[in-house]
Backbone bond lengths (Angstrom), bond angles and torsions (degrees), N, CA, C in turn:
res aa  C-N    CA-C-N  psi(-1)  N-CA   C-N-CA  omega(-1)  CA-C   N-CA-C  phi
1 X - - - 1.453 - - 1.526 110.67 -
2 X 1.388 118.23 -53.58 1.664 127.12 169.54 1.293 107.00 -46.00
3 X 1.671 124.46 -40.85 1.806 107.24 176.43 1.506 117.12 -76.57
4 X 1.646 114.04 -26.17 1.434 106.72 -179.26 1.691 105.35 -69.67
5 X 1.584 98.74 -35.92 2.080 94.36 -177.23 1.835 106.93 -40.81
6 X 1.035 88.99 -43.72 1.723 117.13 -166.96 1.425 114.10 -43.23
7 X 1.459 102.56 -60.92 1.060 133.37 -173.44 1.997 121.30 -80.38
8 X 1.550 93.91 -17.87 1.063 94.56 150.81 1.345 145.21 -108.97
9 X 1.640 116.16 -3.61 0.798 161.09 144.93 1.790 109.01 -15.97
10 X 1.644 103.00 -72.83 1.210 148.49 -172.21 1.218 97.19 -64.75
11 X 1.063 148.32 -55.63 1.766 177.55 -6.25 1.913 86.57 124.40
12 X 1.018 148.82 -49.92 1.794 160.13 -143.28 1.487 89.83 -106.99
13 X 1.556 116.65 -57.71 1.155 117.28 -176.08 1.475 129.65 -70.54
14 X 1.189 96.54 -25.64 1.312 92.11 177.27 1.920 115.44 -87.71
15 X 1.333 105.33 -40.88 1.620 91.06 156.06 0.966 138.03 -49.64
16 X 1.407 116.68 -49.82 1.940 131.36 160.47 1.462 91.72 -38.83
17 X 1.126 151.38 -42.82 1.667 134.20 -140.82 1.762 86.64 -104.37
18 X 1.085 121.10 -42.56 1.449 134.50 175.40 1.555 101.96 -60.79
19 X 0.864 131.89 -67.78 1.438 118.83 -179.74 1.817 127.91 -62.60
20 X 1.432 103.06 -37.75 1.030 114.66 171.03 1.866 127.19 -53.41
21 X 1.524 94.00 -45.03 1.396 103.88 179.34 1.716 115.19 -76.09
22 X 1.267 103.27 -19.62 1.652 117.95 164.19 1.545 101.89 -61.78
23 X 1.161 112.71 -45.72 1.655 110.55 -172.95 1.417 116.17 -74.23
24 X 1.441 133.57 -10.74 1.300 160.71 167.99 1.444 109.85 103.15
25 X 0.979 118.35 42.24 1.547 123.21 170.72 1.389 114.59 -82.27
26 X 1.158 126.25 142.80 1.980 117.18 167.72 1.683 84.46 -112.81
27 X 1.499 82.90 142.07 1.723 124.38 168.54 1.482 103.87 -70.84
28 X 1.323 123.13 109.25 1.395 119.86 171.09 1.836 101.75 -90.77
29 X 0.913 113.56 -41.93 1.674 113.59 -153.14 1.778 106.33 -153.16
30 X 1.337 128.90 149.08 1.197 127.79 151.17 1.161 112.95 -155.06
31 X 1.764 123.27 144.54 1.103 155.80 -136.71 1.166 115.70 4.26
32 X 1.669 94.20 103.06 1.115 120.08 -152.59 1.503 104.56 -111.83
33 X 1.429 126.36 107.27 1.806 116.48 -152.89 1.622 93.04 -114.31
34 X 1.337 87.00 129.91 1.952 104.73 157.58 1.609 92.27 -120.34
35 X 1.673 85.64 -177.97 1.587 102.13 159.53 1.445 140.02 -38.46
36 X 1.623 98.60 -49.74 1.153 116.46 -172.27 1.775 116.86 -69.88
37 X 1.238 93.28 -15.48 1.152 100.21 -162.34 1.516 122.04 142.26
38 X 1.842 129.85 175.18 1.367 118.62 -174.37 1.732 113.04 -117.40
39 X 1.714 90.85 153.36 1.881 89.61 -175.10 1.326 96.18 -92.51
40 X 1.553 156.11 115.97 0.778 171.33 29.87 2.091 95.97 105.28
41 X 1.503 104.31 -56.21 1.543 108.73 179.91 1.647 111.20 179.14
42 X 0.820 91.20 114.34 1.834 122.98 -177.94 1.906 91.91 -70.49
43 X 1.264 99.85 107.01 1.842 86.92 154.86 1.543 104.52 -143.96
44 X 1.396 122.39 178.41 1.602 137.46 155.28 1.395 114.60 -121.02
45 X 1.792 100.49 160.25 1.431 85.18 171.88 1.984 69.97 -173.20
46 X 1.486 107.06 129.82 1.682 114.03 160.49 2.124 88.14 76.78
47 X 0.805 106.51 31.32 1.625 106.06 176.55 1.191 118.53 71.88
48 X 1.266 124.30 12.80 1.122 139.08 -178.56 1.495 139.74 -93.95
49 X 1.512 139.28 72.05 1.168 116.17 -174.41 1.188 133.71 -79.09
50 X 1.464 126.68 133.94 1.035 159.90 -174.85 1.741 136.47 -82.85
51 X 1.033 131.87 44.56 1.199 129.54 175.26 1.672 140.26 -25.75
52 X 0.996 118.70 58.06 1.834 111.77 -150.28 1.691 119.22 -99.79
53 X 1.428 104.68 149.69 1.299 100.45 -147.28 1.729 76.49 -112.11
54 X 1.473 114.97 144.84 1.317 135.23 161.72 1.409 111.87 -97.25
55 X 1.455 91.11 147.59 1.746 100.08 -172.19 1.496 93.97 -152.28
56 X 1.559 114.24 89.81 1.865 114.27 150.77 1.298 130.63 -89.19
57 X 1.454 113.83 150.37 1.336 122.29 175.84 1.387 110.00 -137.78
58 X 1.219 111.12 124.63 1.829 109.82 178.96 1.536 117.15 -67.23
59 X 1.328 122.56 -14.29 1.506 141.50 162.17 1.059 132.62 -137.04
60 X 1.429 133.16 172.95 1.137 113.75 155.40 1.230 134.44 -117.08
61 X 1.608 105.77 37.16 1.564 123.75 -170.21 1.526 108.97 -60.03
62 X 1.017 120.38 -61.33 1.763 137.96 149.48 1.220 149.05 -27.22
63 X 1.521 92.46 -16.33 1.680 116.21 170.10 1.732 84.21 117.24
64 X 1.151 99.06 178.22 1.488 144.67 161.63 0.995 142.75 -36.60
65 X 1.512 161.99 93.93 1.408 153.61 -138.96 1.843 98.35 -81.20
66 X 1.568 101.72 -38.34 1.627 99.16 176.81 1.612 109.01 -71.31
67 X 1.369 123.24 -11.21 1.563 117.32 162.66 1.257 126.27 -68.51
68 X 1.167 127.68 0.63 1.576 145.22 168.77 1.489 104.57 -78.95
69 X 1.085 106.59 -70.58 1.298 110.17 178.70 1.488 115.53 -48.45
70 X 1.611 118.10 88.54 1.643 112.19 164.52 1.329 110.37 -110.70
71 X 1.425 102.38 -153.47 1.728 119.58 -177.53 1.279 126.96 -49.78
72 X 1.740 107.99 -37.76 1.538 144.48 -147.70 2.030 87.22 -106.29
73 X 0.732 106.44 -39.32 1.219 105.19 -175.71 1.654 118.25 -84.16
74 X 1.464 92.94 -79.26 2.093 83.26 150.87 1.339 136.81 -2.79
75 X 1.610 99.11 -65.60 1.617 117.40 177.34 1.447 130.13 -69.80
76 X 1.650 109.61 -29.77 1.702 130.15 151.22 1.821 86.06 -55.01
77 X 1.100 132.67 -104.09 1.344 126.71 -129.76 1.372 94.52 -59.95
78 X 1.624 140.59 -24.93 1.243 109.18 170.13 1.500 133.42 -94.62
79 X 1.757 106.39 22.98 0.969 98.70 156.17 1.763 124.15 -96.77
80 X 1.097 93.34 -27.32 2.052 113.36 165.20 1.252 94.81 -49.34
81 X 1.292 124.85 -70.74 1.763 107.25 -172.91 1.487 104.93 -55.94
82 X 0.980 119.66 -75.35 1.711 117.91 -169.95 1.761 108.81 -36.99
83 X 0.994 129.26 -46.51 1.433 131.25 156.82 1.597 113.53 -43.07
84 X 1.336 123.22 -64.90 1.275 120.56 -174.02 1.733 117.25 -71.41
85 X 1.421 109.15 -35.91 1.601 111.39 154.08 2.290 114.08 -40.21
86 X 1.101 84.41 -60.56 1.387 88.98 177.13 1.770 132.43 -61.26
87 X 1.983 90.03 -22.14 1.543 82.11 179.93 1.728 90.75 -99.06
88 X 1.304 136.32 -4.62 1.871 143.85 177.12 1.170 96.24 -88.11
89 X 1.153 144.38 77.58 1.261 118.85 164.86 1.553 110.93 -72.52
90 X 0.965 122.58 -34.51 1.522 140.09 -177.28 1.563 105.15 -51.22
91 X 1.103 102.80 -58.30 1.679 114.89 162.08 1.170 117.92 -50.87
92 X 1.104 145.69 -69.90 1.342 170.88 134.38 1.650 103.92 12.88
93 X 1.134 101.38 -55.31 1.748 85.25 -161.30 1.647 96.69 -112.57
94 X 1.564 117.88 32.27 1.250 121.52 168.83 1.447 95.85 -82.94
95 X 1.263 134.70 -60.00 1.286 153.36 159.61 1.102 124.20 -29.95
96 X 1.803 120.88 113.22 1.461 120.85 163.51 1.759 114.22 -56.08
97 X 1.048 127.00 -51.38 1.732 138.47 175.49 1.612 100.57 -150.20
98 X 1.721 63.46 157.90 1.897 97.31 -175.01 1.518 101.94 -108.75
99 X 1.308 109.42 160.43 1.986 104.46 -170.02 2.024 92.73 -167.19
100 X 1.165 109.28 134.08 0.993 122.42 160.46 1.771 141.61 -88.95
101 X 1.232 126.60 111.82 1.151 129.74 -140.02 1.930 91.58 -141.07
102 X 1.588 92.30 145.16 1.539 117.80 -171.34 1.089 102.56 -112.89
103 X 1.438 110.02 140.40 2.346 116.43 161.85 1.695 90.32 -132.03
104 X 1.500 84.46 109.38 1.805 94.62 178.25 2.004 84.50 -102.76
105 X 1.255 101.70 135.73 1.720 128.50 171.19 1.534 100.72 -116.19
106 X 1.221 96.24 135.17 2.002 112.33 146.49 1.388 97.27 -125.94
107 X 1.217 98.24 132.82 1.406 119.24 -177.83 1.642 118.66 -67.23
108 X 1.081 89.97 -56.09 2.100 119.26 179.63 1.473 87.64 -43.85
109 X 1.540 129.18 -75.93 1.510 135.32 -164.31 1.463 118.28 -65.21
110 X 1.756 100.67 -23.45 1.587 84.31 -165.21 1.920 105.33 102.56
111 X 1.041 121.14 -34.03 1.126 106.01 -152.93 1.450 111.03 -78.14
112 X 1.300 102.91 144.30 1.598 123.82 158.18 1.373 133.71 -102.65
113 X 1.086 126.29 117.53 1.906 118.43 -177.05 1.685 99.12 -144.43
114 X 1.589 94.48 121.22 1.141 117.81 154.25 1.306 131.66 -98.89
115 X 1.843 109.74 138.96 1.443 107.23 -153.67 1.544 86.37 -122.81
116 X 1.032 113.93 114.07 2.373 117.70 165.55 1.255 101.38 -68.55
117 X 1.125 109.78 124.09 1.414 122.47 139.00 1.141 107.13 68.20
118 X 1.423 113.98 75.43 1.546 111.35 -165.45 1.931 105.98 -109.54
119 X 1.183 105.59 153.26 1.373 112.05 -173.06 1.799 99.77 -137.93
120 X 1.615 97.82 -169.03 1.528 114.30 -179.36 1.351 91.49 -148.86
């Protein structure tokens, strides 16, 4: 089950990186592992870095790819960024702000949705 997560995972990311760079973003980094947990894909775009968390679903019989994304989860990726800011410093202070951003996919539809700067 952990290699198919993986593998689909991999499969989320790589569309997210495909769509994203259509939108004019550059790809700095992906899966990017600390302790806390992993950044999914490091990008910039307007001086801005961006941390963004991918979320696929091959349907949507099951709910929602944006139903993944909760409170508990949010708070993992902002502690992974805040960790990885701290071990980049170099990175870090290239950047006016850092902002966290979602690419929820359903596979079945096609769909793509990007969410800026998402909070709780």
């Amino acid at each position: 089950m952990k290699q198919l997560n993986r593998l689909v995972g991999k499969k989320g990311e790589e569309i997210a990186t495909d769509f994203l760079r259509k939108k004019g973003y550059k790809i700095l980094d992906q899966n990017n592992s600390t302790k806390w947990g992993e950044l999914d894909l490091i990008v910039t775009k307007n001086n801005i870095l961006i941390f963004v968390e991918v979320k696929l679903k091959t349907t949507e019989d099951f709910g929602t790819p944006e139903e993944m994304i909760g409170k508990n989860k949010l708070a993992q990726v902002r502690r992974t960024a805040e960790m990885y800011l701290l071990n980049n410093p170099d990175i870090a202070n290239k950047f006016d702000r850092y902002q966290i951003d979602a690419v929820c996919i359903v596979e079945e539809t096609g769909r793509v949705t990007h969410y800026e700067n998402i909070t709780f």
